[in-house]
C-alpha positions in Angstrom: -5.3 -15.7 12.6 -7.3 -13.4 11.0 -5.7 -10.5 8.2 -7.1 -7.8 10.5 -6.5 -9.4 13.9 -2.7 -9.4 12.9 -2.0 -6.4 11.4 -5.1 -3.7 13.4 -7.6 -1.6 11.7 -5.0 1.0 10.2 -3.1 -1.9 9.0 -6.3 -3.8 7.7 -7.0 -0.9 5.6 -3.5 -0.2 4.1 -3.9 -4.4 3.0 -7.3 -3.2 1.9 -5.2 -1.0 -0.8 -2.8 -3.6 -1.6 -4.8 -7.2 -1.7 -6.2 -5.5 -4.9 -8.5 -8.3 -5.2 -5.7 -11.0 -5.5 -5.4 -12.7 -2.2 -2.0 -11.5 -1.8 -1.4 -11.2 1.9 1.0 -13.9 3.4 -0.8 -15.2 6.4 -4.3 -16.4 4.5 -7.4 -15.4 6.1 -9.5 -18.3 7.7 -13.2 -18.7 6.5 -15.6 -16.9 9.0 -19.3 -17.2 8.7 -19.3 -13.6 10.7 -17.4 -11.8 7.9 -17.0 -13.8 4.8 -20.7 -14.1 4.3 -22.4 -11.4 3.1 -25.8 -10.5 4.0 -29.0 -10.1 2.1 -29.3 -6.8 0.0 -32.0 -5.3 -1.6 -30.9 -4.8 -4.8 -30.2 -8.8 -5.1 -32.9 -11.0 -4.8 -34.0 -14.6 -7.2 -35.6 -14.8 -9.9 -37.8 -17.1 -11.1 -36.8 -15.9 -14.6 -35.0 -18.5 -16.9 -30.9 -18.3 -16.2 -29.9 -17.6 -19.5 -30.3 -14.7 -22.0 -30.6 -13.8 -25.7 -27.5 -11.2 -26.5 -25.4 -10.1 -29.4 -22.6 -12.6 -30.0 -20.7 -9.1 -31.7 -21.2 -7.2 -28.3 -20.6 -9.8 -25.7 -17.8 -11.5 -27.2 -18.6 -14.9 -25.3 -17.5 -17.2 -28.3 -14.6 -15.1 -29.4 -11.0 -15.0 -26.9 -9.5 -12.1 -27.4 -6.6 -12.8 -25.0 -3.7 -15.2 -26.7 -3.5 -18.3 -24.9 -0.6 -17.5 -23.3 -0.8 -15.0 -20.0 1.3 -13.0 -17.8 4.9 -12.7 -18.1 8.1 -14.9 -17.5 9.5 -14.0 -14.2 12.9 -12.6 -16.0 10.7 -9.3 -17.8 7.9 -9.2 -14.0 11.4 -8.6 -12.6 13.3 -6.3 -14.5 10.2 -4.1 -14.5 10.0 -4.4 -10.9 13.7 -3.6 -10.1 13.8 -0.6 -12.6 10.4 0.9 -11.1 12.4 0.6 -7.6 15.4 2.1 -7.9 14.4 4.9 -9.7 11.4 5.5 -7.3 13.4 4.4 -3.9 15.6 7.0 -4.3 13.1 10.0 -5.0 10.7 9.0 -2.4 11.8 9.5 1.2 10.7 6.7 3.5 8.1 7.8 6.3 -27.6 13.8 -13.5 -28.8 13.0 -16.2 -32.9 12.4 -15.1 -32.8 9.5 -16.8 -30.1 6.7 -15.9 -31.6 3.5 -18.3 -30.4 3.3 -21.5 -32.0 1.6 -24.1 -31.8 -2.1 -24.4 -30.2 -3.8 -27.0 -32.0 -4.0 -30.0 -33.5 -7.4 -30.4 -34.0 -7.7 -33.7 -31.1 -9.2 -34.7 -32.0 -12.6 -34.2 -29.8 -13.6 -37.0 -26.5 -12.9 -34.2 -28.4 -13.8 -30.7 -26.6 -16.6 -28.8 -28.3 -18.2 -25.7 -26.0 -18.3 -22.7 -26.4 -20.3 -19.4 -25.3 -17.9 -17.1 -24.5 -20.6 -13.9 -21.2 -21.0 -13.0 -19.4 -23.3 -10.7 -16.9 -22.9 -8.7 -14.9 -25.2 -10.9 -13.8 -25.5 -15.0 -12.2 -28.7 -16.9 -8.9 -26.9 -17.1 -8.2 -25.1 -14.1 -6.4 -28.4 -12.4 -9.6 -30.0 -10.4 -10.3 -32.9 -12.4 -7.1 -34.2 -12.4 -6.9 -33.5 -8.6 -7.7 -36.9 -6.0 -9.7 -34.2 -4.4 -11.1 -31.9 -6.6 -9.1 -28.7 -5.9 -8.0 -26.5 -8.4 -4.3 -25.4 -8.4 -5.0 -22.3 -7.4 -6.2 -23.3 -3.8 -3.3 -26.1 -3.6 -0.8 -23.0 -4.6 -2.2 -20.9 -2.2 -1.0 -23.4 0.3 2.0 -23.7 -1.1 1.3 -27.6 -1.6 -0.1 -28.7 1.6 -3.3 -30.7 0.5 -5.4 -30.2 3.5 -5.0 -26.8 4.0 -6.4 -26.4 0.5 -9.1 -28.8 1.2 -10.2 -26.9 3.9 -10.1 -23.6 2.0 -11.6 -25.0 -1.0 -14.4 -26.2 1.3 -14.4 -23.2 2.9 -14.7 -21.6 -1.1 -17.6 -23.5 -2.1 -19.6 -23.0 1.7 -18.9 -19.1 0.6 -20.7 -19.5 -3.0 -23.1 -21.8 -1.7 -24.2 -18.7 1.1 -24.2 -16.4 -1.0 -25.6 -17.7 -4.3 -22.7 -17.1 -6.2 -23.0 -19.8 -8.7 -26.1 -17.6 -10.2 -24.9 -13.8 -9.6 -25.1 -13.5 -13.2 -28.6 -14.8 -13.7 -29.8 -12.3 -11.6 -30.8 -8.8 -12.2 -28.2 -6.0 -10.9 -30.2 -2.7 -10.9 -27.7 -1.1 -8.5 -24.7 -1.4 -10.8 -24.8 2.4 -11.7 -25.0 3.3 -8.2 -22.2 0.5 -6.4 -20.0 1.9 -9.7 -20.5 5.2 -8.3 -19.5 4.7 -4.8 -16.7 3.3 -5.4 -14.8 3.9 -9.1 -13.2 0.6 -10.5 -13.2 -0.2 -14.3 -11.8 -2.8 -16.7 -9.4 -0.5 -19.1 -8.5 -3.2 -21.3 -5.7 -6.0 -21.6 -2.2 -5.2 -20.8 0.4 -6.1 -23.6 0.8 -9.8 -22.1 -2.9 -10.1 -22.8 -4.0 -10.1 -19.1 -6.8 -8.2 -18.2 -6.7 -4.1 -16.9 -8.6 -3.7 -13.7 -8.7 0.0 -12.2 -9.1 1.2 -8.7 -9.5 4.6 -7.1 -9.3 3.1 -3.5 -9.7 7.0 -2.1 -12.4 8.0 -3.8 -14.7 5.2 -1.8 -17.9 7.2 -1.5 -19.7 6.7 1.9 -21.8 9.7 1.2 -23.0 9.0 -1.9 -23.3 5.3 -0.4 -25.7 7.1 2.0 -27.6 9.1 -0.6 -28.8 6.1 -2.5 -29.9 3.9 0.1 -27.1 1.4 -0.4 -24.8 -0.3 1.5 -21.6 -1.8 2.0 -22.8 -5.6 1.3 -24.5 -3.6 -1.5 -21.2 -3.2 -2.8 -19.6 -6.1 -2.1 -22.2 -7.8 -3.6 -21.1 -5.4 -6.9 -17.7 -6.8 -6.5 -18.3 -10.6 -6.8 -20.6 -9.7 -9.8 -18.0 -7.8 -11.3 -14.9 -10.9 -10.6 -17.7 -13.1 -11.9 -18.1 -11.8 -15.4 -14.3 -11.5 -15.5 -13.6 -15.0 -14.9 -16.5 -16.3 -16.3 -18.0 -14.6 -19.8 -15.0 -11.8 -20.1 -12.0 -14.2 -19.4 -13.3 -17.9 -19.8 -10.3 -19.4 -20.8 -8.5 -21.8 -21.2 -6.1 -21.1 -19.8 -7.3 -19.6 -16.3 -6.6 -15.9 -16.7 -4.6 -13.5 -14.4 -5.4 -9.8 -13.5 -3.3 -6.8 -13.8 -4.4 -4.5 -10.7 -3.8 -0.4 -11.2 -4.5 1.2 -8.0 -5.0 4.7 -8.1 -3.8 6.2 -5.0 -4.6 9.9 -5.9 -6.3 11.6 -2.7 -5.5 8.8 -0.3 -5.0 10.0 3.2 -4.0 8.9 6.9 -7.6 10.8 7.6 -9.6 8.7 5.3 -7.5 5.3 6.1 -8.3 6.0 9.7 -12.3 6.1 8.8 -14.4 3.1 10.6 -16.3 2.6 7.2 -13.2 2.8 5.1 -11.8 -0.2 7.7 -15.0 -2.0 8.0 -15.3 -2.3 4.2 -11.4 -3.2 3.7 -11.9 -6.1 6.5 -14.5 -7.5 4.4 -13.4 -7.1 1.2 -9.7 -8.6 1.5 -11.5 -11.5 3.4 -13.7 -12.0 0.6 -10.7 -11.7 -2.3 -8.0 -13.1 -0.6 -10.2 -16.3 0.6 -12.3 -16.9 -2.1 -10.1 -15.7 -5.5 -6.7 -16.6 -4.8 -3.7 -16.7 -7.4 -5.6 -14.4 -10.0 -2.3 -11.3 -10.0 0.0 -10.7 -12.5 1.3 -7.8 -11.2 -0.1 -4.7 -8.9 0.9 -1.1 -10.3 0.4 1.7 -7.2 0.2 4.8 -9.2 0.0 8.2 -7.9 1.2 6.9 -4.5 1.8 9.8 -1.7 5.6 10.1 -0.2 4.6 8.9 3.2 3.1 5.6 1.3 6.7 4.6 0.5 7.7 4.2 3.9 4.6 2.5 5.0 5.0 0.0 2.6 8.8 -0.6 3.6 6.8 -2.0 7.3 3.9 -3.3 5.5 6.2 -5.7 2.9 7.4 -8.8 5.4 4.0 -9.3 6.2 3.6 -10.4 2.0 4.5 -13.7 0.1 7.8 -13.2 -1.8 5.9 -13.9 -4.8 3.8 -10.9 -4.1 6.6 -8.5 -3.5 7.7 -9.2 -6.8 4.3 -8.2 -8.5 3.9 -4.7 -6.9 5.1 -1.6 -8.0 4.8 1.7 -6.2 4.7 5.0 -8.6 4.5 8.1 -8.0 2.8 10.5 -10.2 5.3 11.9 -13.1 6.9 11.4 -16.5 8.2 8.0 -14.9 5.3 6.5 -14.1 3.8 7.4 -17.1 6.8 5.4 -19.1 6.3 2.1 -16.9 2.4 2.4 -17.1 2.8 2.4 -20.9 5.5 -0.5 -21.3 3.1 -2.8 -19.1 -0.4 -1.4 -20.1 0.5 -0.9 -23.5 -2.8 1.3 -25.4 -4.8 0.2 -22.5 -3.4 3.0 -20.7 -6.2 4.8 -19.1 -6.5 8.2 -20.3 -7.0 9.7 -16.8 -3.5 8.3 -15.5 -1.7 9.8 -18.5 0.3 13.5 -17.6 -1.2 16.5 -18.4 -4.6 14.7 -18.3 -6.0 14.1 -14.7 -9.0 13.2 -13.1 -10.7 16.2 -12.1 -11.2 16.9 -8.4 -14.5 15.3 -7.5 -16.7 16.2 -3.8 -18.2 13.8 -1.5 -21.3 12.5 -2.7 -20.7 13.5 -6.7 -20.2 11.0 -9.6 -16.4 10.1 -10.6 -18.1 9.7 -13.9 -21.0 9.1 -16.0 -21.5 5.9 -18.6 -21.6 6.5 -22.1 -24.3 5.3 -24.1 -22.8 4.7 -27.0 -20.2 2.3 -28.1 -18.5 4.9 -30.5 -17.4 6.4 -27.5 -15.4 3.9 -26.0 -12.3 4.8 -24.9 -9.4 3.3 -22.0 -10.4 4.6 -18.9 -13.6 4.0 -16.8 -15.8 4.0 -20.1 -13.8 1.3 -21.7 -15.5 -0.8 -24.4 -15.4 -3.7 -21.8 -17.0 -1.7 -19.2 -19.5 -0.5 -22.1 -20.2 -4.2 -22.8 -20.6 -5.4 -19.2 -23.3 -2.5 -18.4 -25.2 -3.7 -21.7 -25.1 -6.9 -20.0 -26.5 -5.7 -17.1 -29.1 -4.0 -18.8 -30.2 -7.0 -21.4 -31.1 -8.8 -17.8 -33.0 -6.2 -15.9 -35.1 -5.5 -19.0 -35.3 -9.4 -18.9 -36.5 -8.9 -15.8 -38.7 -6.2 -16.3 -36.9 -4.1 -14.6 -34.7 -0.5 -14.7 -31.2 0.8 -13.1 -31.6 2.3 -10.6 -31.1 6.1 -11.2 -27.7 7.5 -9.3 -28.6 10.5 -7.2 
């Protein structure tokens, strides 16, 4: 049975919050053609251009791991972290423009440090399980299934039908000149790598901007098309392993709201996008941090937590905003700790249809937070392919 046919809209857009791009609901969603396929979008389209690019090897980083080979956490220290964020937080909470957007292309010249990259990626890699598997799964899918072979089969099927419809394989080939303005409507950003090396991946669920979706002529396969870009360069030039990475999720919970959960669009998208994740990059969670988390959100979650894998229950941790989730943040994030979740320092208060925040333009300026030195890196990226391209970013308005 479908996520959302089991648990209803409202329901469907609380899992929205918590899936966190990790799969992590216990009843897996099914492959359907109707949702899990996106549609075409006007900012994505082929190009005849060649699929890989000239960049610096000292800005891309895609010869040089900066994660240890050894990710996550043992299950004694996921644990104690888990149990000490719970009882101290069960018993508090009660249970109920600039004019010009294109920034200037890497500088070329330095031939001396360009490094072609083929930027087509399957669906597979030689140390993520599948060729040692009679049938070409990766662990991830046969985990997923807790083991049983043909359910896996049918998912991984169901997996490479997905890639296959939507040209996943090359998202990275392709030019992306609505990054800017999918970043915008809804604000996510790599912050770093926690202090078990697993990368930092920051949501601010509330602030999804339908407005400013509206403004810019965009859409919501617009964004999800974002997304899978995004979860692509993670996996694939940020994280290449071996071994297969893991994600730690922060979601931001600051301005959430039965009002906005109750929204058709904010439902619409979450039925798509946990159907997308949960179906198609399973078994990628380290652990999920729900920061800034409203009193009622508590008791929600207390109805909400059968319906998860016991493995997943495990990996979540509800905070609320205060000197104590400031102490876990920094034992798990470590100096990855966004600057915008620290006390004393928060986000400012940001209308409908106006930017969460700008990109910097210089690397200097790097800092944990949505203008990370990853998230710098992964624009430049961007960039280095729509000039390829002979094309701009579209300007955010």
């Amino acid at each position: 049975m479908l996520l959302e046919q089991s648990m209803g809209p409202f329901i469907a857009a609380v899992a929205y919050v918590l899936c966190a791009l990790n799969g992590n609901v216990a009843s897996a969603t099914t492959h359907s053609a109707s949702v899990n396929s996106i549609s075409g979008s006007k900012g994505w389209h082929r190009s005849s251009l060649p699929s890989f690019i000239s960049a610096k090897k000292s800005t891309f980083h895609w010869t040089d791991n900066v994660l240890s080979q050894t990710r996550g956490g043992s299950d004694e220290e996921e644990g104690a972290i888990t149990a000490v964020a719970e009882a101290e937080e069960g018993a508090a909470a009660p249970a109920a423009d600039d004019d010009d957007d294109v920034v200037t292309p890497i500088d070329s010249d330095d031939a001396t440090e360009a490094k072609a990259r083929n930027l087509t990626f399957s669906a597979t890699k030689p140390y993520d399980g599948s060729p040692e598997d009679p049938d070409g799964i990766p662990s991830r899918f046969l985990n997923m299934k807790k083991g049983d072979r043909e359910g896996a089969k049918e998912a991984f099927e169901g997996h490479l039908s997905w890639r296959e419809e939507n040209d996943v394989d090359t998202v990275l080939s392709r030019p992306h000149p609505q990054f800017d303005v999918c970043k915008a409507m809804a604000p996510h950003y790599f912050a770093g790598h926690d202090v078990k090396g697993n990368i930092v991946f920051v949501q601010r669920p509330a602030m999804l901007d339908f407005e400013l979706m509206r403004k810019n002529n965009a859409t919501i396969d617009d964004l999800l098309n974002h997304y899978i870009y995004v979860i692509e360069y993670c996996w694939n030039i940020l994280e290449d392993g071996p071994p297969e990475g893991v994600m730690t999720n922060v979601l931001d919970m600051s301005g959430l709201s039965f009002r906005s959960m109750k929204n058709q669009e904010y439902i619409g998208f979450g039925k798509k996008f946990v159907n997308m994740m949960s179906s198609n990059y399973p078994g990628r969670s380290y652990k999920t941090l729900i920061v800034n988390a409203p009193k009622w959100f508590h008791g929600l979650f207390k109805l909400f937590k059968p319906l998860l894998r016991e493995a997943t229950r495990k990996k979540i941790v509800i905070l609320k905003a205060g000197k104590h989730q400031e102490k876990i943040l920094r034992e798990i994030l470590g100096d990855s700790l966004p600057n915008d979740l620290i006390s004393g320092n928060d986000a400012p208060e940001v209308e409908a249809g106006a930017r969460f925040f700008l990109p910097t333009e210089e690397k200097e300026e790097c800092e944990p937070g949505p203008n990370s030195l990853i998230e710098f890196e992964m624009r430049q990226f961007c960039i280095e392919l729509l000039k390829l391209n002979n094309e701009t970013m579209q300007e955010v308005i």
